[in-house]
C-alpha positions as CSV (number, residue, x, y, z in Angstrom):
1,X,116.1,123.1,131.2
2,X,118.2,122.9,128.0
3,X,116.9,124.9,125.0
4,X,116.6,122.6,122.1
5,X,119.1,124.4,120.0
6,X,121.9,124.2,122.9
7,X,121.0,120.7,122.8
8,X,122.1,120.4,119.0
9,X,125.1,122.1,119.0
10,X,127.3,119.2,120.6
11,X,125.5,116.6,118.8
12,X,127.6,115.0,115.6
13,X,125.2,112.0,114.6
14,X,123.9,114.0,111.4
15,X,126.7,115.3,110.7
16,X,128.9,114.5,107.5
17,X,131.0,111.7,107.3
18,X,129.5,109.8,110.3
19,X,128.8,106.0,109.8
20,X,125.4,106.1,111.6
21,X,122.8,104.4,109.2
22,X,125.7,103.6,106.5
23,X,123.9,100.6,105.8
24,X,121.0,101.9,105.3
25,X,122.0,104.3,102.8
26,X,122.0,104.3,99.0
27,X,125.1,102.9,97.3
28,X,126.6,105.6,94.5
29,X,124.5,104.8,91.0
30,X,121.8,102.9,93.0
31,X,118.1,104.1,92.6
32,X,116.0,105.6,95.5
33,X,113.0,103.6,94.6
34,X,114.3,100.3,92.4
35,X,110.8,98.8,92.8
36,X,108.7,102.2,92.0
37,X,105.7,102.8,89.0
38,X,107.0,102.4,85.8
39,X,105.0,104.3,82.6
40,X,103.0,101.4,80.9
41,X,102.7,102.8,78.4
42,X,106.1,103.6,77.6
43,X,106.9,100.1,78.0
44,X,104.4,98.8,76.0
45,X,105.2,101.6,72.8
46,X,108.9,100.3,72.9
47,X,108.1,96.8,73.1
48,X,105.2,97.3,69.9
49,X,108.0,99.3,68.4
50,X,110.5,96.3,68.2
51,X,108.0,94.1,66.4
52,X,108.5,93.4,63.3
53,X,106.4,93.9,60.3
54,X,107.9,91.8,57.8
55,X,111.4,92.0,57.6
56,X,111.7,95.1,59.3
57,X,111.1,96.9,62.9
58,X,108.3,98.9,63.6
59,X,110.4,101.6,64.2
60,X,112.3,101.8,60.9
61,X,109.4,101.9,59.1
62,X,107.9,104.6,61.5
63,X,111.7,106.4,60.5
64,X,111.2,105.5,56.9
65,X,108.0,107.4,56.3
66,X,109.2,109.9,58.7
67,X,112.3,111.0,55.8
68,X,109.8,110.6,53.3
69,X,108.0,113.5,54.6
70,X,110.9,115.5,54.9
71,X,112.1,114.9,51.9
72,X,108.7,115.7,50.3
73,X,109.2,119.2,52.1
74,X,107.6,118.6,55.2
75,X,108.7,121.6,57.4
76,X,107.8,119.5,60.8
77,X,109.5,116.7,59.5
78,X,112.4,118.8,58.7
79,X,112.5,120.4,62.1
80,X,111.8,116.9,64.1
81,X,114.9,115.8,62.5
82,X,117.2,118.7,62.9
83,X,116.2,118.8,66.5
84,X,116.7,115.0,67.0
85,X,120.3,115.7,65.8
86,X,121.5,118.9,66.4
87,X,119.5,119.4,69.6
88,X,116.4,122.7,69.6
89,X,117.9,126.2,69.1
90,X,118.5,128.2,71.8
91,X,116.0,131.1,72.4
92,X,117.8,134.5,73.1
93,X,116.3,137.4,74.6
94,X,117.9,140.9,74.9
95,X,117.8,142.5,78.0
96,X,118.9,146.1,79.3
97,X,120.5,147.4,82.2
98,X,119.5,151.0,81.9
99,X,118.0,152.7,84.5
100,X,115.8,155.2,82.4
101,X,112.6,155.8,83.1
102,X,110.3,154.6,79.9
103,X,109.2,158.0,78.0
104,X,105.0,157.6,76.6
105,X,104.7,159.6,73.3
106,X,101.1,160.4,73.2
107,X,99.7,161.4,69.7
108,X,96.5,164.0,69.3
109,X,94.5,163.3,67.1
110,X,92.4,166.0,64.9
């Protein structure tokens, strides 16, 4: 009896570049699941968003009042913007390679 490993070793049908299932395959850019649950209410916030009230989007005005507040000296404002176009800082954190053990100062009291 063949051990299932030995069994493997000869067999190319998963390997790369084999045309076995080619058509069942995603093309390049295609999605894995075309037909699968979309956010509603994404969809229905950027749909509101493009309405218009007056002469203008939703949106712009949303913008609008969102500079006023900045411009007013609101720091959250301030940073939502900045962030929007500059992108969020980077954190950094500095780290040590030493190897020394961590010395405990202990203080008496009296």
């Amino acid at each position: 009896m063949m051990d299932k490993q030995e069994g493997n070793k000869g067999d190319t049908r998963f390997k790369k570049g084999t045309d076995i299932g080619k058509e069942y395959r995603w093309k390049k850019g295609e999605s894995g699941n075309p037909n699968g649950r979309r956010n509603a209410y994404t969809d229905l916030i950027k749909e509101f968003s493009f309405s218009k009230v007056g002469e203008r989007e939703r949106r712009e005005v949303v913008i609008a009042k969102l500079f006023q507040l900045a411009e007013r000296g609101d720091l959250r404002a301030i940073q939502f913007i900045v962030e929007r176009l500059e992108g969020k800082a980077l954190e950094r954190q500095e780290r040590t390679t030493k190897s020394e053990p961590i010395q405990v100062m202990v203080i008496d009291e009296e």
